[in-house]
N, C-alpha and C positions, 0 to 999 in steps of 0.2 A: 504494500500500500504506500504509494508516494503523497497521498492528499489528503490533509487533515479533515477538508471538510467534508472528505465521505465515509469518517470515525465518528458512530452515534456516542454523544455527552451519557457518562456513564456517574453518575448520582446514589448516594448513599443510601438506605431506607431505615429510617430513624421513626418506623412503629413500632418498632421491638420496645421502646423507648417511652413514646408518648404517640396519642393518634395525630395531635397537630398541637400549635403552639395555644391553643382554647380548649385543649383537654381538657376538663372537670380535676381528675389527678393529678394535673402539678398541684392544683391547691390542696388537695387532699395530702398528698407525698409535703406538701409544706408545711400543711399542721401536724401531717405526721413524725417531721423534724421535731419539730417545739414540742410536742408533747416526749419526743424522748427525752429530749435536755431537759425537760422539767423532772421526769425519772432518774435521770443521772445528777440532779440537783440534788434528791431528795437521799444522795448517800455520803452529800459533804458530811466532811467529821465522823467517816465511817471505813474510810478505806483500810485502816487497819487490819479490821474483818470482812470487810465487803469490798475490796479491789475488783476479785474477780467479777461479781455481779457489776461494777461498775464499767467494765473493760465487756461483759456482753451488751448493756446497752450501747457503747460507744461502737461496737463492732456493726451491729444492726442501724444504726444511724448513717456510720460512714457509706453504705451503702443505700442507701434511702439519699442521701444528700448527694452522692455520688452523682447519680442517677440523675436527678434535678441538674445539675451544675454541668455534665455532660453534656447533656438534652442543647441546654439555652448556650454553650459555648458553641457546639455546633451548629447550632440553628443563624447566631452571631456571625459563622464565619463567612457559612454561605449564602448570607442576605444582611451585608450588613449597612446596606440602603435603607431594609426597614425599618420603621421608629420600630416596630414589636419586639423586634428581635433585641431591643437595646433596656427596653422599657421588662420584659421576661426577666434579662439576665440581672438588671438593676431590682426589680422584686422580691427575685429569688434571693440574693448577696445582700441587699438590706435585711428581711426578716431573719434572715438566717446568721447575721452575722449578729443582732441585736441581741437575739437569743442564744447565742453562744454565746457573746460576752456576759449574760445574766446568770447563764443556767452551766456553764460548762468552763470557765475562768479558772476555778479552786482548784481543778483537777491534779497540773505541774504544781503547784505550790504545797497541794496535799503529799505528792509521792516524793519531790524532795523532803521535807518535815518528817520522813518516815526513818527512822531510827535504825541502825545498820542491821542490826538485831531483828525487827521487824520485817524487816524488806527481806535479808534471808528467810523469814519465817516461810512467809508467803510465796516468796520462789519456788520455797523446798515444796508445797503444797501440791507443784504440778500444774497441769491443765491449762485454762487460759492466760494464767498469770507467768508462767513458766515461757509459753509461747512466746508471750511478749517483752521476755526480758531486755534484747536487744534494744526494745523503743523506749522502755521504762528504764535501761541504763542509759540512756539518749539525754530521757529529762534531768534526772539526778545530775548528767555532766554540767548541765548547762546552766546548774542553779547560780551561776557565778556570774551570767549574765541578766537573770531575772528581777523585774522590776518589780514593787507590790503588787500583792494583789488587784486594792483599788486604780492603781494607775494599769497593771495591765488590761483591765477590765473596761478602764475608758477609753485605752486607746485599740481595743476590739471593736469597740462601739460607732469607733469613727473610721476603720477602716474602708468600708467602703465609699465614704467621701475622698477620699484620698488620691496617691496618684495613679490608684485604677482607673478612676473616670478621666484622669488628663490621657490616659493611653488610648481607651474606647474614643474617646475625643480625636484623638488624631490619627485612628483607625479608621474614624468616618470620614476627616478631611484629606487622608489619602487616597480613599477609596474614590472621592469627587473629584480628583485632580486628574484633568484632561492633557496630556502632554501631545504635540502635534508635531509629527515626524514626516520632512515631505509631503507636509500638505494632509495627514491625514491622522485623525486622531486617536490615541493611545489609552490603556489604563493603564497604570505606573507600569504594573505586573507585566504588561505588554511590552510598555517600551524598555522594561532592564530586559524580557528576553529581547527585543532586535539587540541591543547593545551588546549580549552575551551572542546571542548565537546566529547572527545575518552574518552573509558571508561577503557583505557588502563593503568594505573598508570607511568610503564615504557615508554608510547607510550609519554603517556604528557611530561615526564621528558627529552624526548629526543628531543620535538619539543623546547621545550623552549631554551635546549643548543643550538639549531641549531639554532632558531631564534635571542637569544643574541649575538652568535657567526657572523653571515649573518652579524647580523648592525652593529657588531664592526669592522668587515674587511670593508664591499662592502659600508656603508650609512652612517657610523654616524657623519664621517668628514663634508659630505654636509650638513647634519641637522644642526652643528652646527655654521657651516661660514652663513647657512641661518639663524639662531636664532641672531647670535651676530650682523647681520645687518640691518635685524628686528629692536632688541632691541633699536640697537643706533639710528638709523633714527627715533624710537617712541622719547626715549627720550629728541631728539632735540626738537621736534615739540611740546612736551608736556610741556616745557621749555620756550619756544616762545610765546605757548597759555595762559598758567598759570594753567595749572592745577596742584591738590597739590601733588600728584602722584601718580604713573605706572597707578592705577589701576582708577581711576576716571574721564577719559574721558571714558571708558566705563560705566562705572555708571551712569555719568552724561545723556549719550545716550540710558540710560537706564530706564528714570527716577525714579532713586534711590539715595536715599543718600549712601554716604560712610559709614555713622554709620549703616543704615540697612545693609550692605554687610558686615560688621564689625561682627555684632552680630550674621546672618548665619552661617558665618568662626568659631566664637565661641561655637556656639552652636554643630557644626558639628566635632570640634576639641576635644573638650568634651565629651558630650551626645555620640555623632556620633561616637564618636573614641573607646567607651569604652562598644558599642552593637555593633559595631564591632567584635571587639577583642571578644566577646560573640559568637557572631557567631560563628566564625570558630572556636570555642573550640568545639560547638555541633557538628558543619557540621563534623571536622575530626575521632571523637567521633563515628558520625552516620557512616560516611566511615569506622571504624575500625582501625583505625589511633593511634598511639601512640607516642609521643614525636614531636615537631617541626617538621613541613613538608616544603616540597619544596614549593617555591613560584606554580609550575605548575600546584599544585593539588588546585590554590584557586580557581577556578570554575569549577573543578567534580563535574561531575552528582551524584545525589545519586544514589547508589547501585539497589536502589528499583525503582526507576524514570522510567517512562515509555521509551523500545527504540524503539518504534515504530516511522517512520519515516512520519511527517507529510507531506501530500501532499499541492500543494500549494490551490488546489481545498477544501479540507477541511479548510486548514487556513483561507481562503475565508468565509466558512459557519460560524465559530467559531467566528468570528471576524464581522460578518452581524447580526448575532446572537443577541452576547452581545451588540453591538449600540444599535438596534432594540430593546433590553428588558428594554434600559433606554429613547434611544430617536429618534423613528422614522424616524425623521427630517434628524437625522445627518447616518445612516441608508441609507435613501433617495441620499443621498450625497455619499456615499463610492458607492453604486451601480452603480452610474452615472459613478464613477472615473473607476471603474473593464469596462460596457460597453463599453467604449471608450478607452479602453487600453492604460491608462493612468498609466500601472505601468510595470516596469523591475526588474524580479524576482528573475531568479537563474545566480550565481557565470558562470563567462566564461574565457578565455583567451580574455587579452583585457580590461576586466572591471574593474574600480578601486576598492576597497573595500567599507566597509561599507554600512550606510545607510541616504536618505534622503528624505524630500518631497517639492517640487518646485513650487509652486503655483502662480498661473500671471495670472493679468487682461486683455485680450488681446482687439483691435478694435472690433472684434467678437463675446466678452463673457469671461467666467473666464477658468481656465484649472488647473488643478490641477494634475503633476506628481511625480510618486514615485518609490523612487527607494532603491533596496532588493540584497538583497546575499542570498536566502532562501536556509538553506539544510536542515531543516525540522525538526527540534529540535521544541520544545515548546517555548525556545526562541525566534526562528524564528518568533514562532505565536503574540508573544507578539510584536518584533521589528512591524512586520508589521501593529499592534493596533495600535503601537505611530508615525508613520509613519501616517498612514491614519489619523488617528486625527489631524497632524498637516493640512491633507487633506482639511478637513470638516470647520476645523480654517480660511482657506485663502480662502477660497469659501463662508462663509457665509460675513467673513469680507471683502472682496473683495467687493462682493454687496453691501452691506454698505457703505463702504468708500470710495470705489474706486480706484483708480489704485495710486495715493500716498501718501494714507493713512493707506492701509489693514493691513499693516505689523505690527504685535505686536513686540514692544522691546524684546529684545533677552532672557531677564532674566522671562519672561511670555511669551515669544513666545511660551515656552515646556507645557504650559497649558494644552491647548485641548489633544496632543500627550501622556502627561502620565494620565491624566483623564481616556483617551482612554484605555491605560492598566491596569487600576486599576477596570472600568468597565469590560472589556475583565477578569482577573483575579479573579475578584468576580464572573461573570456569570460563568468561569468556576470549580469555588470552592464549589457554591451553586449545580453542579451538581454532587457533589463525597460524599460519605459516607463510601468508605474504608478509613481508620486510614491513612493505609500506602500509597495510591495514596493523600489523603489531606497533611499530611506531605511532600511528593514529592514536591506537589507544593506550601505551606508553602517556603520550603526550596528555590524552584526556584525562587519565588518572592524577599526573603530574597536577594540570592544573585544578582540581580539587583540593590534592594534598594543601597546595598554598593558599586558596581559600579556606580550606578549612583549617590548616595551622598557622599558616603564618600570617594571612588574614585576619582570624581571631586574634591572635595576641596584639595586633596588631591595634585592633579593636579594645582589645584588653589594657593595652599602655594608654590610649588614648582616653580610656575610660576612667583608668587608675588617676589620670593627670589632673583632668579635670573635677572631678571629685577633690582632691588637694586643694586645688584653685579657689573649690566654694567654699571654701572654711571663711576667703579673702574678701566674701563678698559675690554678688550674681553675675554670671558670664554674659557678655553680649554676641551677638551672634559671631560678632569679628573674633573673639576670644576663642569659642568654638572651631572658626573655619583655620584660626592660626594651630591651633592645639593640632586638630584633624590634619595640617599640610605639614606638619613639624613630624608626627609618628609615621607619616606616611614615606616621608623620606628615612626616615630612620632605616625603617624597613627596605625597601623597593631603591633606594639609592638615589645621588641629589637629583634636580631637576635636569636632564639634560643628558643624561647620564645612559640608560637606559629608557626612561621615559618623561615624557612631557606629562607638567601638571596643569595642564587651562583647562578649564569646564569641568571640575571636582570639588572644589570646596567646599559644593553644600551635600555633597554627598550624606556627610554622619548623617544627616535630619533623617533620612528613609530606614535606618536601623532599628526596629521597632526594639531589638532585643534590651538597649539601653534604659529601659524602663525598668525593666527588669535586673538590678545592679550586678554586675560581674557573674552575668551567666555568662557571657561571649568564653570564656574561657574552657568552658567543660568542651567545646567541639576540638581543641588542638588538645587536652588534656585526655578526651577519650580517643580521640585517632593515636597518640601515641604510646597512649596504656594499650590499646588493641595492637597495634603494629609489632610491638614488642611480646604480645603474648601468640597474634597469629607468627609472628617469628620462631617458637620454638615448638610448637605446637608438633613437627613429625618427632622431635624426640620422646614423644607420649606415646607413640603409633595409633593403634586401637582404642587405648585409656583417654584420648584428648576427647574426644564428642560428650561422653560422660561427666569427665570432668569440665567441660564447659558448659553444658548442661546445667552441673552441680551449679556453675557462680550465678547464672541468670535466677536460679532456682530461690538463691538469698537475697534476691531484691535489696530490701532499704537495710537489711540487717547487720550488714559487716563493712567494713571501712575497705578503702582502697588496699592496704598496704599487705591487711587480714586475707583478701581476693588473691594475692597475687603469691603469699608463698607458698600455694602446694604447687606452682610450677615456678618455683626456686627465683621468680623477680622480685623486685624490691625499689617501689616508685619514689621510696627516700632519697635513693642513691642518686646525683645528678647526673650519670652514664648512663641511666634506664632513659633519659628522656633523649640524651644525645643517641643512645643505639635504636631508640624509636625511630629516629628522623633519618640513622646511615643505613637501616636495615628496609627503609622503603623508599623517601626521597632520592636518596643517595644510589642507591642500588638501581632505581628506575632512570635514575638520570644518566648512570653510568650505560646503559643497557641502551637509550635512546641515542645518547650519542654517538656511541658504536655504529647505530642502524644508520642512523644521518649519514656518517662518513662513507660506510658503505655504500648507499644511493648516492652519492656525492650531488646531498642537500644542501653539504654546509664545507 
């Protein structure tokens, strides 16, 4: 199939769920919230002897809320023109956060309070409270961060005033943002793909002024009244807690130390930064390129790269394929999620951008949805690997843990998902013995890796900077576009150098993940915890599939470091992060260039 427009738009079905956004049951599943929290209210000052009873109500809730909060983010993503869809998810996150702060507050405050004496009692008890050790040694660590009662309870209560609705906010005024590329109009989502994947050199050059140009008129004042309000509400609260800063209440919730995210940073600001700048010497080399190029040509396609446009029905088999030729199991699991139309595929008027996978343990069973912008690039095949992996990750740990456990920390949450592509990538490299299709996708993997490592961090220092800055007082946008062109050089080399910086600066404002403080980091922190673990993986033979298996199976329960030594790594060490980056960037770069010479590309 070469033509998109004769692939029918392939859409999730979210009755499993709810009949429509006017179901009678969300209100019911709403009051059914409140009325639990009013039951788990009614055992403050009892946990002593009633833990366990309090840990069944909260189990049975998390799923009931689950369920609510899934429904209306998806409904949010794919219509988020509607006022309903905004007005739903704002309903829901107000009463529900009202009454958590009223009825469910005491809970971390009771289980720290619990006497060491006690808290063994109860352990040794067995059963629900046993299962839950890991979450319940979670709270106990973190009693060092913990505010009162009453103050954590009022700042529950205002949570959702907060800078959720600046994000939903500018969720909706990126969604309106019309960029016009040759005459003809864009949604963002559209015009970053011409910019990423037209094979047009001029076509790119002109998406990208129109998109610098779009966010510096119509968005980037909002982006940044929403960052600077962000910033300072974090840094109160990080102030109050004691943490030592910006960036280590994420860490902390991450369990990680600061020196391991330290030496990441390091490794990626170095290593990372200097196969980089390698890269795109070859890539523009391979392109035919001479002298410094425009930032718009950093992800052209190669010349030779296949343009055939994948369908979503092939990206299916490729991607069923590659699981299946490593691990049945997880195979078993993606076909499950494809039967029950559990994912949302192609680009619409309406839909937000990007990509995700949403997985919840529902009353019923687990669910697992996913959601795509597919226009049929190779990329496309790959987003959808690391998508579905994250799939396969919440479904098996779901079962396992259960509904307040599954969730791995965010900086291995990207586990399974790029494991997923790296299997996907290999199954499909073992199947090419042309020079110049193996180099293609050489190249294609290459330029992922740098989006997703040295990009993020990239993102990462940029984030870390500015954060510092707000302690100084609020950024103006010029503050932002200096910070953003200052890390970008850092990384990628001066202007001039390898690439021109004109039509970028307002770039940060479209990063939605900066709302979100110092997640950008878990995507270069999980490719390289994955790189290093698919790296030794034949020394297992047999025993690897189970034991990897085994780690998805732990979801939120065990820390990085805990994950990594029954196959002898250790993500303290600052080598683990440099042999993440020589045992894949390195290795692929070495292997493409070879190819190059060979074709005398370069």
């Amino acid at each position: 199939m070469s033509e998109k427009q004769k692939e029918p738009v392939v859409n999730w079905d979210l009755t499993c769920l709810y009949s429509s956004m006017d179901d009678p049951q969300i209100d019911a599943d709403i009051e059914k919230c409140i009325n639990l929290m009013k039951s788990f209210f009614t055992l403050k000052g009892q946990l002593k002897e009633k833990l366990a009873d309090a840990l069944e109500v909260y189990t049975e809730l998390e799923k009931v809320e689950t369920r609510l909060g899934v429904y209306a983010y998806l409904q949010f993503s794919t219509h988020v023109d509607d006022p309903k869809t905004m007005q739903l998810r704002g309903k829901i996150s107000e009463k529900l956060s009202a009454a958590g702060a009223e009825y469910m507050n005491y809970f971390n405050h009771e289980v720290v309070q619990l006497t060491d004496a006690e808290y063994a009692s109860l352990l040794a008890s067995g059963g629900i409270v046993a299962h839950h050790k890991p979450m319940l040694d979670d709270i106990r660590a973190a009693a060092q961060f913990l505010l009162p009662e009453g103050v954590e309870q009022s700042l529950a209560l205002r949570s959702p005033f907060g800078s959720g609705e600046w994000d939903e906010f500018c969720d909706e005024m990126e969604s309106d943002l019309e960029i016009k590329i040759s005459g003809k109009s864009h949604t963002l989502t559209e015009a970053l793909h011409v910019l990423s994947d037209s094979d047009d050199s001029k076509e790119r050059e002109k998406a990208l002024k129109a998109v610098n140009s779009t966010l510096g008129k119509q968005y980037v004042k909002f982006r940044a009244r929403a960052l600077n309000m962000l910033m300072g509400e974090k840094a109160v609260d990080d102030k109050q807690r004691g943490y030592a800063k910006p960036i280590s209440s994420r860490n902390f919730s991450s369990k990680v130390d600061d020196a391991t995210v330290d030496a990441l940073h390091d490794a990626v600001r170095t290593k990372g930064a200097e196969e980089c700048q390698r890269f795109y010497k070859l890539k523009f080399a391979l392109l035919g390129k001479k002298g410094a190029q425009s930032w718009a040509h950093r992800n052209a396609n190669m010349p030779f790269a296949s343009k055939e446009y994948v369908s979503w029905d092939d990206t299916k088999k490729v991607v069923l394929d590659a699981y299946r030729s490593f691990s049945p199991k997880l195979a078993d699991l993606i076909e499950t999620i494809f039967a029950n139309n559990w994912v949302d595929v192609h680009p619409y008027k309406g839909k937000s951008g990007g990509a995700y996978n949403y997985s919840g343990v529902y009353t019923d069973g687990i669910r697992s949805f996913n959601f795509l912008n597919h226009q049929g690039s190779v990329r496309d095949v790959m987003t959808a690997a690391h998508e579905l992996g994250h799939g396969v990750h919440g479904m098996l740990a779901g079962e396992a843990q259960g509904p307040i456990m599954w969730h791995a920390p965010m900086v291995y949450a990207e586990t399974a998902s790029i494991f997923g592509e790296m299997v996907t990538f290999e199954h499909m490299l073992k199947g090419i013995d042309d020079d110049q299709e193996r180099l293609a996708l050489l190249m294609g993997k290459l330029d992922d890796f740098m989006n997703t490592v040295v990009r993020q961090i990239n993102f990462s220092v940029f984030e870390q900077t500015i954060h510092d800055m707000r302690s100084n007082g609020k950024l103006s946008v010029e503050d932002f576009n200096k910070v953003w062109m200052d890390t970008t050089v850092e990384f990628y080399g001066e202007d001039g150098d390898i690439f021109k910086y004109k039509d970028m600066e307002y770039l940060w404002c479209y990063v939605g993940h900066f709302m979100s403080p110092f997640y950008v980091y878990a995507y270069a922190f999980g490719e390289l915890f994955t790189q290093s673990l698919f790296a030794v993986r034949d020394n297992f033979g047999e025993m690897f599939e189970p034991m990897y298996l085994d780690l998805l199976r732990k979801g939120g329960t065990e820390g990085a470091v805990d994950l990594m030594k029954p196959f002898g790594l250790d993500p303290n060490d600052p080598n683990f992060w440099l042999n993440g980056i020589a045992c894949s960037a390195t290795k692929w770069l070495d292997e493409a260039e070879v190819i190059a010479k060979r074709l005398n590309l370069v």
